[in-house]
C-alpha positions as CSV (number, residue, x, y, z in Angstrom):
1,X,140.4,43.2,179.7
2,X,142.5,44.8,182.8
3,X,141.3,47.7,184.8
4,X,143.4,50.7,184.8
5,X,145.3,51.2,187.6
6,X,143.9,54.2,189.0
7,X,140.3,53.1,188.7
8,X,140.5,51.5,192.3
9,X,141.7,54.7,193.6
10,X,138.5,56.5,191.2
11,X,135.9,53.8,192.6
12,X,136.9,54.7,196.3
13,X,136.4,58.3,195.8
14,X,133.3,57.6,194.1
15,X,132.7,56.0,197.0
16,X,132.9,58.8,199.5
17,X,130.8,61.3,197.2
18,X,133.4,63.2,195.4
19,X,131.5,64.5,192.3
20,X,134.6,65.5,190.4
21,X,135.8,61.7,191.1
22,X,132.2,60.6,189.9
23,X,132.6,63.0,186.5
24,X,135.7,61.7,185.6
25,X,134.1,57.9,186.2
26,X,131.5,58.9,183.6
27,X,133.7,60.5,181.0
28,X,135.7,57.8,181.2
29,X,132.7,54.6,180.0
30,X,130.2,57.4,178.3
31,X,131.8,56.8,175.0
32,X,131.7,52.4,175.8
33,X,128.1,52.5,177.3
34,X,126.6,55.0,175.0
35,X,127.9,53.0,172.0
36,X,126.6,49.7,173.7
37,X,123.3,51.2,174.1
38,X,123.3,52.2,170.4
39,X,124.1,49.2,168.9
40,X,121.6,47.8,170.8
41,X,118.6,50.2,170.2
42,X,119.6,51.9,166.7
43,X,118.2,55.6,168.6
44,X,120.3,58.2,169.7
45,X,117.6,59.2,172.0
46,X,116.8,55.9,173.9
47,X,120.5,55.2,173.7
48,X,120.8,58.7,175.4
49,X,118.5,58.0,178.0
50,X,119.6,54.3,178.7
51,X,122.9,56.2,179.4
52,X,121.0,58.4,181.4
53,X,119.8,55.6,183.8
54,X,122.8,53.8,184.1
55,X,124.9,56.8,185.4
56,X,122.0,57.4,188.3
57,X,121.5,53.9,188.4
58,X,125.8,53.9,188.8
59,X,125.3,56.6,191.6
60,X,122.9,55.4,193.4
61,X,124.8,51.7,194.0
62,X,128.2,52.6,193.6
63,X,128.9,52.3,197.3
64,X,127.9,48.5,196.9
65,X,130.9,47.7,194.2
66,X,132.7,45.1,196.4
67,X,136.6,44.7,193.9
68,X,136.3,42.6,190.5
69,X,135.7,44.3,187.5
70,X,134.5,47.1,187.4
71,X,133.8,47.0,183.8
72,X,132.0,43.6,184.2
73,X,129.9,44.7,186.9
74,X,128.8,48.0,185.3
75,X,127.9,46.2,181.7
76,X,126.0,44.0,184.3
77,X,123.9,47.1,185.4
78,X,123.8,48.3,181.7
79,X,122.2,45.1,180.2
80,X,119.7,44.7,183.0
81,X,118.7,48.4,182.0
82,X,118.5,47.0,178.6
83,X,116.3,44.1,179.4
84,X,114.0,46.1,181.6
85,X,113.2,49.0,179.1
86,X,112.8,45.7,176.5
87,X,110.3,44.2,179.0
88,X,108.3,47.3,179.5
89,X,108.2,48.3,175.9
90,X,107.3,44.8,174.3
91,X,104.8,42.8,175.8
92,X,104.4,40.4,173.1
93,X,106.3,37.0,172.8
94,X,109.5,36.5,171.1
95,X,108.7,34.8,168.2
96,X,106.1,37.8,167.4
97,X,109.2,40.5,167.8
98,X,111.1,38.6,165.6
99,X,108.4,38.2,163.0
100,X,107.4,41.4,162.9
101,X,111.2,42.8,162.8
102,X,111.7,40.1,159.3
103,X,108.9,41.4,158.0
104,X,109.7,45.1,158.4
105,X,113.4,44.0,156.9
106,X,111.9,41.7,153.9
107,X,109.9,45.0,153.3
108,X,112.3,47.3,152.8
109,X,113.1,49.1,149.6
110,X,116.0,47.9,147.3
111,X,117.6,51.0,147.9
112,X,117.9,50.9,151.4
113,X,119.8,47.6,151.3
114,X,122.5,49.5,149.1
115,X,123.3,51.2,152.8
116,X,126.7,50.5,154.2
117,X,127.9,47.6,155.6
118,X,127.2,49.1,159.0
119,X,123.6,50.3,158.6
120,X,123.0,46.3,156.4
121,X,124.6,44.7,160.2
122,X,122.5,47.1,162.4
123,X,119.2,46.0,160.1
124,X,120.7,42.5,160.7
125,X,121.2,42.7,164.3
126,X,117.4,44.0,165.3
127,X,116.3,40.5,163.0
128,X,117.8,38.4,166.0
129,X,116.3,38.2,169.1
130,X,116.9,41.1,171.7
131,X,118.8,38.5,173.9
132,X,121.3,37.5,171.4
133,X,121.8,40.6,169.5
134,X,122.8,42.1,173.2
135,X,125.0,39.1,173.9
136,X,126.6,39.7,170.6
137,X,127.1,43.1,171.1
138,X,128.5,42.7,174.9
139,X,131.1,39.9,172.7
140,X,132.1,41.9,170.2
141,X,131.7,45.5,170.9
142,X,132.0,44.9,174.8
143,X,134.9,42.8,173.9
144,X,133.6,40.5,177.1
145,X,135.1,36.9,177.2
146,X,132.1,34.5,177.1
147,X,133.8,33.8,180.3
148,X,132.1,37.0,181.6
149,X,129.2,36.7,179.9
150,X,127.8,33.2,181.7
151,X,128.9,34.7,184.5
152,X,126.8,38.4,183.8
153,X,123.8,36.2,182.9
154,X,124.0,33.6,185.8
155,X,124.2,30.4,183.4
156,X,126.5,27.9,181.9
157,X,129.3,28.9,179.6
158,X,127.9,26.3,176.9
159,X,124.7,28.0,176.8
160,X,126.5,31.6,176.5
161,X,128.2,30.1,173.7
162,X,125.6,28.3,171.8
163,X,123.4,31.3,171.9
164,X,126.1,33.5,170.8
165,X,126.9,30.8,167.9
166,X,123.2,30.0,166.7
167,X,123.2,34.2,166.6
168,X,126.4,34.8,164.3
169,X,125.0,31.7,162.3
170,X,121.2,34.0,161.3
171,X,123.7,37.0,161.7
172,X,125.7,35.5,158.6
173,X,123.0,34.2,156.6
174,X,121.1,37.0,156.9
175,X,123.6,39.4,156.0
176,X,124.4,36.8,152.7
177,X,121.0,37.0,152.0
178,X,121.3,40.8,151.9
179,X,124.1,41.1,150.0
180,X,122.7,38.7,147.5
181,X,119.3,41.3,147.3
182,X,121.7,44.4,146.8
183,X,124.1,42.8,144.0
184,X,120.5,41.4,142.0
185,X,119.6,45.3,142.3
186,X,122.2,46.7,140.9
């Protein structure tokens, strides 16, 4: 993942408060974050104001961008968003978010498992825990090395990849397990 070459000459004028500079910076990751954000929350509207906070979030700090990637280090500032809103909206533990979010799935009408493939992964994705269904979205829709990820999350590769692996693994089955329900309803 390289940054484009004029994206160092974009950041500095960013830097020194040119709003034209700072409208092309946000048409240029709207379309990446916004999609991040939806995978992630499955609302236009949160995913819309997520998007929201990042770019004044983005304003606010872009003068402390030190060089690296910029891409990295505004993902960074987009799953911190992400966790935050998480933490203020759910204050029950982990194992209760993912109990409830089986049972809402397990609940579901037959019909609404004949959805797409896309809708079936998106059901699939809120099953898994908020942290792994982000990390696995940052992987594969972020197209982050897991490289990046440790880094982003301040812990060892191994662990990035273990979580990430233990996901795809309930990911999989789950999605098996779905596919099994629709064919048995048809």
């Amino acid at each position: 993942m390289s940054e484009q070459p004029d994206i160092v000459e974009l950041l500095e004028e960013c830097k020194r408060g040119n709003p034209a500079a700072f409208g092309r910076l946000v048409d240029l990751y709207s379309g990446r974050c916004y999609g991040y954000f939806y995978r992630l929350t499955g609302n236009r509207d949160t995913s819309e104001e997520l998007l929201s906070d990042l770019y004044m979030r983005l304003l606010e700090k872009i003068s402390s961008f030190e060089g690296g990637s910029f891409e990295k280090w505004l993902f960074t500032i987009a799953s911190n968003l992400f966790r935050d809103r998480l933490r203020k909206q759910y204050r029950q533990k982990r194992l209760l978010e993912e109990k409830a979010a089986l049972d809402e799935i397990e609940s579901e009408p037959a019909k609404e498992i004949d959805g797409d493939l896309s809708d079936r992964l998106q059901r699939g994705l809120k099953m898994l825990d908020a942290e792994t269904a982000e990390l696995i979205m940052m992987r594969f829709y972020g197209d982050f090395s897991f490289k990046d990820l440790s880094e982003m999350r301040q812990e060892p590769i191994g662990t990035t990849l273990s979580k990430v692996h233990r996901g795809l693994k309930k990911l999989k089955e789950w999605m098996e397990d779905s596919n099994e329900r629709k064919q048995r309803t048809t």
